[in-house]
C-alpha positions in Angstrom: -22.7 1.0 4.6 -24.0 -2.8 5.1 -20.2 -5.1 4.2 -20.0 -8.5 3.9 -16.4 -9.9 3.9 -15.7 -13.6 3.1 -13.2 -14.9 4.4 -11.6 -14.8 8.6 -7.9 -14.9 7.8 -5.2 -12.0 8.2 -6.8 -10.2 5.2 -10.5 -10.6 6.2 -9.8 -9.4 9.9 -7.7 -6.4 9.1 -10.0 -5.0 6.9 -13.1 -5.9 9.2 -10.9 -4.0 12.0 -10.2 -0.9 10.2 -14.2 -0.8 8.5 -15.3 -1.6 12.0 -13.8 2.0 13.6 -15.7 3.6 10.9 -19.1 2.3 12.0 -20.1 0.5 8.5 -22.6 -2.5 9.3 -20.0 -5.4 9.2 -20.8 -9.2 8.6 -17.7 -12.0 9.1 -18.7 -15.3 6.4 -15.9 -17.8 7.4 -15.7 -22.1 7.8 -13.7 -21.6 10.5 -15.5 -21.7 13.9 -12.2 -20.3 15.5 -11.3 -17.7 13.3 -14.4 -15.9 13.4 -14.1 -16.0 17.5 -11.2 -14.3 16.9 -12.4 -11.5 15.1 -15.6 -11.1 17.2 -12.9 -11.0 20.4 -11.6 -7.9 18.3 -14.0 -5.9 17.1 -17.9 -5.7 17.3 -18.9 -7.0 13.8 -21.7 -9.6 12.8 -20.2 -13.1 11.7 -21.4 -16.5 10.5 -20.1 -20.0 9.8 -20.6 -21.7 6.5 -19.2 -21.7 3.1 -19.5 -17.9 1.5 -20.2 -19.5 -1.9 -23.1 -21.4 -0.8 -26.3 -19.8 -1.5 -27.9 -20.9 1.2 -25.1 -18.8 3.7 -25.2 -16.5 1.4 -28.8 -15.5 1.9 -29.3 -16.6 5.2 -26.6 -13.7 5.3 -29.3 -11.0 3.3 -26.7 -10.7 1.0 -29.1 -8.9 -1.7 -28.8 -6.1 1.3 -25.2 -6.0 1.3 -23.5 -2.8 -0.3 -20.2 -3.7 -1.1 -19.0 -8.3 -1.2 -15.6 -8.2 -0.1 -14.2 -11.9 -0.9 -10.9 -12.8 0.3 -10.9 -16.0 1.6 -7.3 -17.7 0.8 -9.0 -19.9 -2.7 -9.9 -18.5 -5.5 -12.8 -20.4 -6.4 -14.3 -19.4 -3.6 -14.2 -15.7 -4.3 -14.8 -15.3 -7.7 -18.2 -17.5 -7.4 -18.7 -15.9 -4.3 -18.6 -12.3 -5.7 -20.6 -14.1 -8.8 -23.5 -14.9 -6.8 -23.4 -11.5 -5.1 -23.6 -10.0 -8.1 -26.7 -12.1 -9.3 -28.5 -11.2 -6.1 -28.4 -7.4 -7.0 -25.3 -6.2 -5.0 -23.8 -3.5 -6.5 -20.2 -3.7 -5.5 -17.7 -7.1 -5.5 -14.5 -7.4 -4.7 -12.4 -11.0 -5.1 -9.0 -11.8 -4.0 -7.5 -13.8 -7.0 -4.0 -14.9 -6.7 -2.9 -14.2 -10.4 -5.1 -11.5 -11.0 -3.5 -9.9 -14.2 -4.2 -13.6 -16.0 -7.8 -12.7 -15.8 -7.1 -8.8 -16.4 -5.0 -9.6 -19.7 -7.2 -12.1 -21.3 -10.3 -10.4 -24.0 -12.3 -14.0 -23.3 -11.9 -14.4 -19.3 -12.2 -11.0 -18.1 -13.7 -11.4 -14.6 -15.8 -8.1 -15.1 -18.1 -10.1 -17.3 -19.2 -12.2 -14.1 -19.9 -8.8 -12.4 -17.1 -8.9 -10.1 -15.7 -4.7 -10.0 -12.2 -5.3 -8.7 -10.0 -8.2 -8.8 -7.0 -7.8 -6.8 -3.9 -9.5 -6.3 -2.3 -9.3 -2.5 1.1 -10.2 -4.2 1.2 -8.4 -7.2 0.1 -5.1 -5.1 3.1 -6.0 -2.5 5.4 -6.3 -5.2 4.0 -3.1 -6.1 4.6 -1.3 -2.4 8.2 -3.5 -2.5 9.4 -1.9 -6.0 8.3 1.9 -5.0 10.4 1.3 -2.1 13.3 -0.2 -4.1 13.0 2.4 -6.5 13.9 5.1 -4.1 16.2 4.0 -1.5 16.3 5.7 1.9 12.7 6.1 2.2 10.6 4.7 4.8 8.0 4.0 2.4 6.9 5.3 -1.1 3.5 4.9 -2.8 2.5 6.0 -6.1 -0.9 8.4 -6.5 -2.5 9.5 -10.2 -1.2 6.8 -11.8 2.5 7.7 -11.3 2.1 11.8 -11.7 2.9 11.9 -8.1 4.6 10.1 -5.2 4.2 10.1 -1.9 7.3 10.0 0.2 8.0 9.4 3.7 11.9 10.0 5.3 13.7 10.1 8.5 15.2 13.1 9.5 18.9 12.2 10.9 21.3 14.5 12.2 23.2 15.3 9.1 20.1 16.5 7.4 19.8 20.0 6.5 16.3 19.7 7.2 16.5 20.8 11.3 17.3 23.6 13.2 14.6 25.6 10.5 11.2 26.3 10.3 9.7 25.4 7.4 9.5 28.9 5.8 12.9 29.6 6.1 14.2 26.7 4.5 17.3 27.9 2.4 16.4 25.9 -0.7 12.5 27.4 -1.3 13.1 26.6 -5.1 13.0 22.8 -4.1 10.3 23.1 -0.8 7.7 25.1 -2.9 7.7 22.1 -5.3 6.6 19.8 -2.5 3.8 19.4 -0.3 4.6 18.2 3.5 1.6 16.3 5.1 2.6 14.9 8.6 5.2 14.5 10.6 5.5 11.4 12.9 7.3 12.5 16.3 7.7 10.4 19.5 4.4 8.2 18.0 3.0 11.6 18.1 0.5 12.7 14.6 1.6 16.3 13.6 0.2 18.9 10.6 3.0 20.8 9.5 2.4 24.3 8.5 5.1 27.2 8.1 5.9 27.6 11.6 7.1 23.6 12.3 10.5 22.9 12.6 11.6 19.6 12.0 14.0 17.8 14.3 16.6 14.8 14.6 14.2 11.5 14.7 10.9 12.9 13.1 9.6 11.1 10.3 8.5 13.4 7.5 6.1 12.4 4.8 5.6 14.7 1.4 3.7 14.4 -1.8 5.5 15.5 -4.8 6.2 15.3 -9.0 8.8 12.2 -9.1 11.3 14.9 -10.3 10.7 17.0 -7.7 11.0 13.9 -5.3 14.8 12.8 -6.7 15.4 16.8 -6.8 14.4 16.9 -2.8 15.9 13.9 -1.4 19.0 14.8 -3.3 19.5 17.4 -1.1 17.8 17.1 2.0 18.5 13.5 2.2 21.8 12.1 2.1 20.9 8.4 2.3 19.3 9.4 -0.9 21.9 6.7 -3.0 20.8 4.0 -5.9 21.5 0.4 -4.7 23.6 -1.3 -6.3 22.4 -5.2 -6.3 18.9 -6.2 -5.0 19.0 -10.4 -4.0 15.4 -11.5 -3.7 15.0 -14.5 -1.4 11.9 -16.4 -2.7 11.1 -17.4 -6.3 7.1 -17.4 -5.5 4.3 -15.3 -7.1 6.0 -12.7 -5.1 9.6 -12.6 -5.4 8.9 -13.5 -9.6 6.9 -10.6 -9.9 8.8 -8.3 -8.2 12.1 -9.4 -9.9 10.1 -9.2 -13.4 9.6 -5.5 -12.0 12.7 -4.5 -11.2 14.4 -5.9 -14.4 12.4 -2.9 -16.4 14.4 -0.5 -14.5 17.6 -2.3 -16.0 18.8 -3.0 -12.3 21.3 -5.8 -10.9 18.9 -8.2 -9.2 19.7 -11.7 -8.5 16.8 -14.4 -7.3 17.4 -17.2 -4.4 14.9 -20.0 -4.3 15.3 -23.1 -2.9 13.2 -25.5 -5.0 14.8 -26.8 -8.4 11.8 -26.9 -10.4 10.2 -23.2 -9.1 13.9 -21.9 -9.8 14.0 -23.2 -13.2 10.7 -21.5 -13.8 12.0 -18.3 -12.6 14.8 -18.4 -14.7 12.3 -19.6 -17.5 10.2 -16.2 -17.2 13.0 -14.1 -16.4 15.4 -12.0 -18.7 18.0 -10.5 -16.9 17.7 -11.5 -13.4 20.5 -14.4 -11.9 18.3 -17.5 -10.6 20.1 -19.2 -7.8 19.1 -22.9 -7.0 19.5 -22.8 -3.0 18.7 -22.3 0.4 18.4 -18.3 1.3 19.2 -19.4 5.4 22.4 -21.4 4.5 25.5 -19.0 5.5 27.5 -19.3 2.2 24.7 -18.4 0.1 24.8 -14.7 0.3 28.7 -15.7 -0.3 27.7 -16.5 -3.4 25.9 -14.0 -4.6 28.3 -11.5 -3.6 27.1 -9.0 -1.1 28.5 -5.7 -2.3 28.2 -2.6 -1.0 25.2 -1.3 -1.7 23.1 -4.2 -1.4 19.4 -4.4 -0.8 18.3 -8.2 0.5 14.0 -8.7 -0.1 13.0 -11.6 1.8 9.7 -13.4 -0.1 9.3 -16.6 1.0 5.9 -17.8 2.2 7.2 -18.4 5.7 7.1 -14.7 8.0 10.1 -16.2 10.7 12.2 -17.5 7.7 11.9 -14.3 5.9 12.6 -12.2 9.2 15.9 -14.4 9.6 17.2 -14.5 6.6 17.1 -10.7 6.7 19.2 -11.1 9.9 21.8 -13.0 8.0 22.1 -10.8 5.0 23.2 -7.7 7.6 25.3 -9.5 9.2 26.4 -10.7 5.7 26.9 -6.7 4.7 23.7 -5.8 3.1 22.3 -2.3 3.4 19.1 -2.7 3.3 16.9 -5.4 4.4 12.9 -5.9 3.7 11.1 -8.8 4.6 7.3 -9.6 3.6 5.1 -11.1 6.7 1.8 -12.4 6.4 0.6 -11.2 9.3 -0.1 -6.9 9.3 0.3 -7.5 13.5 4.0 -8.5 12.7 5.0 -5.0 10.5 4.9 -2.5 13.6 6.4 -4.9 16.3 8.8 -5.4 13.8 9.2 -1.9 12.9 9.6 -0.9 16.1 11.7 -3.0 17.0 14.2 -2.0 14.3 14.9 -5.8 13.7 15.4 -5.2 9.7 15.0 -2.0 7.7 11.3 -2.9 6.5 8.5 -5.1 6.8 5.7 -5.4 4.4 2.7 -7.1 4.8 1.0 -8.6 1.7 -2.4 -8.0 3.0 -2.4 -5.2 4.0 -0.9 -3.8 0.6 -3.9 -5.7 -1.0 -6.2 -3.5 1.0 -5.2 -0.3 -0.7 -7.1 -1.3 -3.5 -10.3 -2.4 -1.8 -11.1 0.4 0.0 -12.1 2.8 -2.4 -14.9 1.1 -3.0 -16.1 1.7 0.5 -15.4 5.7 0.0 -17.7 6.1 -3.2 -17.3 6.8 -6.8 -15.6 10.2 -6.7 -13.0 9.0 -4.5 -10.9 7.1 -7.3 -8.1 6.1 -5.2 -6.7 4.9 -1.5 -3.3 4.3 -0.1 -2.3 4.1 3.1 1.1 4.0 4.7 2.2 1.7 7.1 3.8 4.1 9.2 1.4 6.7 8.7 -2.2 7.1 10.3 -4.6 7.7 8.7 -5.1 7.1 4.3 -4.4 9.4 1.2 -7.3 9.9 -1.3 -7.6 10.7 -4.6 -10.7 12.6 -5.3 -12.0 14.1 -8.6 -14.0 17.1 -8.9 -17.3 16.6 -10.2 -18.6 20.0 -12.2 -21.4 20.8 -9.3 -19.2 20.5 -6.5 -18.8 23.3 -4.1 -15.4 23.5 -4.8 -15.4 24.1 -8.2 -14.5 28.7 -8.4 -13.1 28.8 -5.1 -9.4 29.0 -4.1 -7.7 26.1 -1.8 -7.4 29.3 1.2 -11.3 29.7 1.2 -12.1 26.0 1.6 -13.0 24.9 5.0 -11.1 21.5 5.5 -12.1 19.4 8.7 -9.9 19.4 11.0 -7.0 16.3 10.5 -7.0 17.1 7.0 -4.9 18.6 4.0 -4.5 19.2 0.1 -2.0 17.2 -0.2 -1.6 18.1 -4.3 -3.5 18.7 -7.6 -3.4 16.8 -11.4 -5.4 19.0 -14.1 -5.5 18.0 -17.5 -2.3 15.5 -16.6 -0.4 18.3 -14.9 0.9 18.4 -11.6 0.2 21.9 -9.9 1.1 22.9 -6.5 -1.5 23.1 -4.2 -1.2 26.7 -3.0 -3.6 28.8 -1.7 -4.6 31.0 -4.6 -5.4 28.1 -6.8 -8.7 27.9 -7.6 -10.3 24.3 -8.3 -11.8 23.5 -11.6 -14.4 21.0 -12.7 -12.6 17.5 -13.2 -9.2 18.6 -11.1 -7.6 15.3 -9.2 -7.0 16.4 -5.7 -5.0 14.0 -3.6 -6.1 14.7 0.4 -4.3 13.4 3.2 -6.7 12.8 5.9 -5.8 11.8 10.0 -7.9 8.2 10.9 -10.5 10.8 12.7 -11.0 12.6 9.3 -11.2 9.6 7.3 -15.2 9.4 8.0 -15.8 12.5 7.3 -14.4 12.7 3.3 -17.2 10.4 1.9 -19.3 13.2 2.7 -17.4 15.9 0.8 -17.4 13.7 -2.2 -20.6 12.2 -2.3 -22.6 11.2 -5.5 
């Protein structure tokens, strides 16, 4: 597939690095002489300096070739004309980065569709997204909705009072709450494992499952005991960000409270918001988390637009007695160092949230979702089953998977069904695989048309 992405910044060269390993034909449109040197040190992609809503670039680009006009340059201008002019010369897929996306989504007059762009995406409304799943079920090393909510996937460290070791998988004691979940990989040592009946989990691993969110409270109940609700959530940051994200968390009635340091953003905040406490203050002054009262059970979200102040005032709310700390980094190069590292609890990356909702449109129109997990390889895809596909009358046991992948779970009619191995697919079933990055490639093909 022939890409043009606009834009050299953080978002622009992740997603040139990751469409890169897949061998799509990849052009780099950027004003910034340096920036594109940086990518092209990187990864072995086409680039060109100029402005990606001229038309002149544009064409001098053979943009009317491209197959998919990934905009994400950081002004919004710039995209949305950019995707507009793409769109007039015949390309059949645009994509624009657009800061307040849901303005343009919410309005009947200004809806951004009408200009031909397909998908206009928000990087901070989809990391407040990412930020609230994780909220939402504490103790997790990461949660992401699939089929619009029907199922979750889940991904946990196994500590050493988890009844999860010492057992294979098929002799777990509690089968009534196992055969109502789907494990899809294990994490162990940096090492990329396929659990199947035989695997036995042990102290360190992290485990990632796809379930029913009842069946996900039901599991973690029981197998893990850092399963527990927080009891206050202090967002540092009053941006697009931190607003959003409080706005979020205020429709699941929880006790959140809202630092930001600049009077007339805070007075905004507290304009748009209901129930949430708005703070006027500095998040790195040392008495501030005094008054806000760190309780026990305390989660501290760091959203400023700065990636070291966030990291630091993370550092301060531990030491201040918060039990959980996430802070939100521009750069996706920060999150595993940081991870690693074990400097805070989490770090997000806004961008690379954001590309969750572009890449479907690089795996075709079948595939109806992407996620991927930040401490997972590889992506999880929603597929749907068209009525001529192979698929349709045979059982999941008689389906020859690639190798590096896995049926992660299966929505028909709005049900969640097990994925066993005496189903047997139906036309329009929504089949959420989990595929290794060498599999990745391959499901395009399955799901072609």
């Amino acid at each position: 597939m022939r890409i043009m992405i606009i834009g050299a910044g953080n978002a622009g060269r992740y997603l040139a690095t990751k469409l890169s390993a897949e061998r799509h034909d990849i052009v780099v449109i950027d004003r910034d002489d340096a920036a594109l040197r940086e990518i092209q040190s990187r990864v072995d992609v086409g680039t060109l300096l100029g402005d990606g809503c001229d038309p002149a670039v544009l064409e001098e680009a053979m943009v009317s070739k491209a197959d998919l006009v990934v905009a994400v340059t950081d002004r919004d201008e710039v995209n949305i004309l950019a995707c507009a002019l793409a769109n007039l010369a015949g390309v059949k897929n645009k994509v624009a980065r657009v800061a307040h996306a849901h303005v343009y989504r919410d309005s009947p007059n200004y809806d951004l569709k009408r200009l031909g762009i397909d998908l206009a995406v928000s990087q901070k409304e989809e990391c407040a997204e990412e930020i609230y799943h994780i909220l939402r079920i504490p103790g997790t090393l990461e949660a992401v909705d699939m089929m619009e909510g029907r199922a979750i996937v889940v991904g946990i460290k196994v500590h050493m009072d988890s009844p999860l070791i010492f057992q294979t998988l098929k002799s777990f004691p509690r089968q009534d709450l196992v055969n109502r979940i789907r494990f899809i990989a294990v994490n162990r040592n940096e090492e990329l494992l396929l659990p199947d009946g035989n695997t036995q989990f042990m102290i360190g691993d992290d485990v990632f499952f796809v379930a029913t969110p009842t069946a996900v409270h039901e599991f973690l109940t029981w197998a893990h005991p850092e399963h527990t609700e927080f009891e206050k959530v202090v967002i540092a940051g009053g941006g697009s960000l931190g607003l959003q994200l409080a706005r979020m968390l205020e429709s699941e009635n929880m006790n959140v409270v809202l630092i930001e340091r600049d009077e007339l953003r805070a007075e905004v905040c507290a304009g748009r918001l209901d129930d949430t406490l708005v703070i006027q203050g500095d998040a790195l002054d040392r008495d501030i988390f005094q008054t806000v009262e760190i309780v026990k059970g305390t989660a501290v979200v760091a959203a400023t637009g700065d990636d070291e102040t966030n990291i630091m005032i993370c550092l301060l709310a531990e030491k201040s007695g918060a039990i959980f700390t996430l802070a939100q980094v521009a750069k996706p190069d920060y999150v595993p160092i940081i991870n690693s590292l074990s400097l805070l609890d989490r770090a997000v990356s806004s961008h690379m949230s954001m590309i969750n909702s572009i890449l479907h449109f690089v795996r075709g129109k079948n595939i109806t979702a992407v996620a991927t997990l930040q401490k997972l390889p590889g992506e999880l895809l929603e597929v749907c089953i068209p009525p001529s596909h192979k698929w349709v009358g045979q059982s999941i046991r008689d389906i020859r998977l690639p190798t590096g992948m896995i049926i992660a779970i299966v929505s028909r009619d709005g049900t969640v069904v097990p994925a066993v191995g005496d189903l047997v697919f139906e036309s329009g079933d929504q089949v959420v695989l989990y595929a290794v990055p060498k599999a990745v490639a391959k499901v395009p093909s399955i799901f072609k048309g």
